[in-house]
N, C-alpha and C positions, 0 to 999 in steps of 0.2 A: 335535095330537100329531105330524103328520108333520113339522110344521113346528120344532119342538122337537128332532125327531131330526136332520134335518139339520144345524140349526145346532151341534149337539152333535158330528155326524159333521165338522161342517167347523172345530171348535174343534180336535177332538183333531186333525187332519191340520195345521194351523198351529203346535201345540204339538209334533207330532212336529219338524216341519219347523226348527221352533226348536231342537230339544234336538239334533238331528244337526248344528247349525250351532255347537253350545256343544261344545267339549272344554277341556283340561287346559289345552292349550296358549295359546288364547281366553283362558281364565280366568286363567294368570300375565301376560297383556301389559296385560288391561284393568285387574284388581289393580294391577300396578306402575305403570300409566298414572298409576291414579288417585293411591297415594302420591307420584311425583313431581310430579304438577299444584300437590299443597296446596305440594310443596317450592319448586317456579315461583312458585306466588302468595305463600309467603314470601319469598323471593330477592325478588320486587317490591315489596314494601309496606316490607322493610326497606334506609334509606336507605342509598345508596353508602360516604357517610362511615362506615357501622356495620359495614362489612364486613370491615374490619380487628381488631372486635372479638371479644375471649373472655373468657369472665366470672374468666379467670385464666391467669396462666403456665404455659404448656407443655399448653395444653387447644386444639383448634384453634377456628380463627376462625370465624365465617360464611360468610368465603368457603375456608377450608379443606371446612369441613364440605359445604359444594355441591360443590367439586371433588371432594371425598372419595368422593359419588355418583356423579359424572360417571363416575370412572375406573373405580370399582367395578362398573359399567354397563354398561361396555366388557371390562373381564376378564371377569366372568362371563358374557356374550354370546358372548365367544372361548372361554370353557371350555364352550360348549353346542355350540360347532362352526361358530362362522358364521369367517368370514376377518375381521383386523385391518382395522379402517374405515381409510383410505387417509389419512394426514396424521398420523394418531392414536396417540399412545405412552400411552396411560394409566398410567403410570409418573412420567411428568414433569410431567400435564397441571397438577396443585397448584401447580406452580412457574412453568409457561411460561404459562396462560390469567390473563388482569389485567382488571379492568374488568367493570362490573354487566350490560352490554348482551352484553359474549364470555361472562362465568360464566353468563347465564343461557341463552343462546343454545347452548350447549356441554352444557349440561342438557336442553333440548330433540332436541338430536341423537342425545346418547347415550339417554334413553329410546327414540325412533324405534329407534336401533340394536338395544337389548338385546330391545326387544317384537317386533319381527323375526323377531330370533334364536331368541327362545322359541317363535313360531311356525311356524320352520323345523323343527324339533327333530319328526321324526316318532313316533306311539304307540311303535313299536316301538325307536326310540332311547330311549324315555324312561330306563330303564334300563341302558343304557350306563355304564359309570363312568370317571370323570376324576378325576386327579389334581388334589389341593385344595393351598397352599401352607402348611395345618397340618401335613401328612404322612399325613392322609386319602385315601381315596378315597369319592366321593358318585357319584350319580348324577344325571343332570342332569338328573331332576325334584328332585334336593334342590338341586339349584345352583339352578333356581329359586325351589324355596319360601325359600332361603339369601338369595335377593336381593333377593324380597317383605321378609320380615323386614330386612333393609338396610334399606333405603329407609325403612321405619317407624321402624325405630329412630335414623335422621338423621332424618327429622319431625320425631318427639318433639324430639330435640334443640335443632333450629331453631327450634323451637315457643317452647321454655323461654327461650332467645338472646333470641327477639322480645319477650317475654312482662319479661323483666328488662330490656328496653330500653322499655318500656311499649309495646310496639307490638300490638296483638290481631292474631293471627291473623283472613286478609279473611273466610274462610268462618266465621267465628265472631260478626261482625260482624252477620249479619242477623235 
């Protein structure tokens, strides 16, 4: 029996220890971590030549739609309050990044950036409000839930892209 309590005593102190180690902020980096990975392992499995592709006029491409994260990535990192990453205009990136090894490499950056940013973002900021480019104001806990939803919603996208060029998704594959 004493032995039963202890380890009972030393479950809940590891599970405490766990749950003060989990906040919000945790929560939106590894979230978005994770939709950008699957968007990585898209970006890779679909070939260079398909990057130009969309499944129709005036819908963006492949590699639109990556760059579309990238930049989106970066704004709303800046709209949480971190400083413009150094090189980086997210405005232009759609036009100025070429090539599968820069788009995906450029996606890897900017997620590092934006999970950061989220992290920086203290409880007490959470509710801070920023101007949104609808004519909104959010607070940048919805700038992040704003950015989770992003990011899924370019998934899906990419998903559909791959999926009409016969390509399965890699994590679908096992």
């Amino acid at each position: 029996m004493k032995l039963c309590t202890i380890i009972m005593i030393g479950l809940m102190a590891v599970t405490s220890s766990m749950a003060q180690d989990s906040n919000f902020q945790n929560d939106f980096a590894g979230t978005l971590q994770y939709n950008v990975s699957q968007i990585q392992s898209l970006a890779e499995a679909i070939p260079e030549d398909l990057y130009g592709w969309s499944p129709e006029e005036g819908v963006r491409s492949v590699q639109s739609a990556i760059l579309h994260v990238v930049s989106a990535n970066y704004f709303f990192g800046m709209l949480m309050g971190a400083a413009p990453a150094e090189g980086i205009d997210p405005m232009s990136l759609e036009q100025t990044v070429k090539g599968k090894e820069n788009i995906i490499e450029a996606l890897k950056n900017s997620v590092a950036y934006i999970a950061e940013a989220g992290k920086a973002v203290s409880n007490e900021n959470l509710e801070d409000m920023v101007d949104f480019p609808d004519g909104n104001q959010y607070s940048k806990r919805m700038v992040m839930l704003i950015a989770i939803s992003h990011s899924g919603e370019h998934k899906g996208q990419l998903i559909a892209y791959a999926r009409m060029n016969k390509i399965a998704p890699p994590w679908s594959q096992q």
